[in-house]
C-alpha positions as CSV (number, residue, x, y, z in Angstrom):
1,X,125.9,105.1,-21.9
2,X,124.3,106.7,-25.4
3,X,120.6,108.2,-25.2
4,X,118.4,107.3,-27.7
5,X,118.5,109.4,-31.0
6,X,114.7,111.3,-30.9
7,X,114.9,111.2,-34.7
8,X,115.8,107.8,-35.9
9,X,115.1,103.8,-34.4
10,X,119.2,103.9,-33.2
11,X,121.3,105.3,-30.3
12,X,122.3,109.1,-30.2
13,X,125.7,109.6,-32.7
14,X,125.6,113.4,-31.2
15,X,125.2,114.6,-34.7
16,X,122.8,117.8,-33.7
17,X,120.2,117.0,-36.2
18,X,117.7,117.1,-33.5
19,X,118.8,120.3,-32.7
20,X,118.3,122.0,-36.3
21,X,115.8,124.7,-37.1
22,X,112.6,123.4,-38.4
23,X,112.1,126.2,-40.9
24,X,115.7,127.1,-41.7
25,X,117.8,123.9,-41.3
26,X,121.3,125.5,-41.2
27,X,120.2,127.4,-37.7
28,X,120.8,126.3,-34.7
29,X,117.0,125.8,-33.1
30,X,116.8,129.0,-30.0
31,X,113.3,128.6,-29.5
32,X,112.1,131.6,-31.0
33,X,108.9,129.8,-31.7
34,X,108.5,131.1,-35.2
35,X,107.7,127.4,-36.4
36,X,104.4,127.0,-34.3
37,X,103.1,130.8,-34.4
38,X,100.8,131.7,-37.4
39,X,97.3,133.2,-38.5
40,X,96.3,129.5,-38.1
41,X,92.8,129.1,-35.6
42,X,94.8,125.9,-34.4
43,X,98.5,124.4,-34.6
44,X,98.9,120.6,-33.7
45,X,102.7,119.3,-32.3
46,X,103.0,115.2,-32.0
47,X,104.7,114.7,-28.4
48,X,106.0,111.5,-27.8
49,X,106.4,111.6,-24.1
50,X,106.7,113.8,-21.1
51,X,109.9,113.2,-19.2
52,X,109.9,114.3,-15.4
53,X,112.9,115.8,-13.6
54,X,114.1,112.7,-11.8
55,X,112.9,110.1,-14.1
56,X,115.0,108.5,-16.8
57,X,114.2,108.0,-20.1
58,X,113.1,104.6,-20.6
59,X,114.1,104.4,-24.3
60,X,117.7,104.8,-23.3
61,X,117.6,101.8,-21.4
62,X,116.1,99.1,-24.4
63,X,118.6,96.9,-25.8
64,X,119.1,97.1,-29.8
């Protein structure tokens, strides 16, 4: 059974885009970090849940 895509309202197509490089789209994303570090006194990141080892994601089991 397909996961939810974390992008768009449909079921994961495994087409990587979630896995892209904020600042340079044609890297792969390795977590370097550059996209949240700055001379900024704050940096904000939307988090849309927290997923537990164990638990499933609940989105993955909605029906369409």
């Amino acid at each position: 059974m397909n996961h939810a895509c974390v992008l768009y309202d449909r079921e994961c197509i495994g087409c990587g885009e979630c896995d892209r490089c904020d600042l340079d789209p044609e890297k792969i994303c390795d977590n370097c970090m550059k996209c949240v570090q700055g001379d900024a006194d704050f940096r904000g990141i939307a988090i849309d849940g927290i997923y537990l080892e164990g638990e499933s994601d609940s989105r993955a089991d909605e029906q369409p």
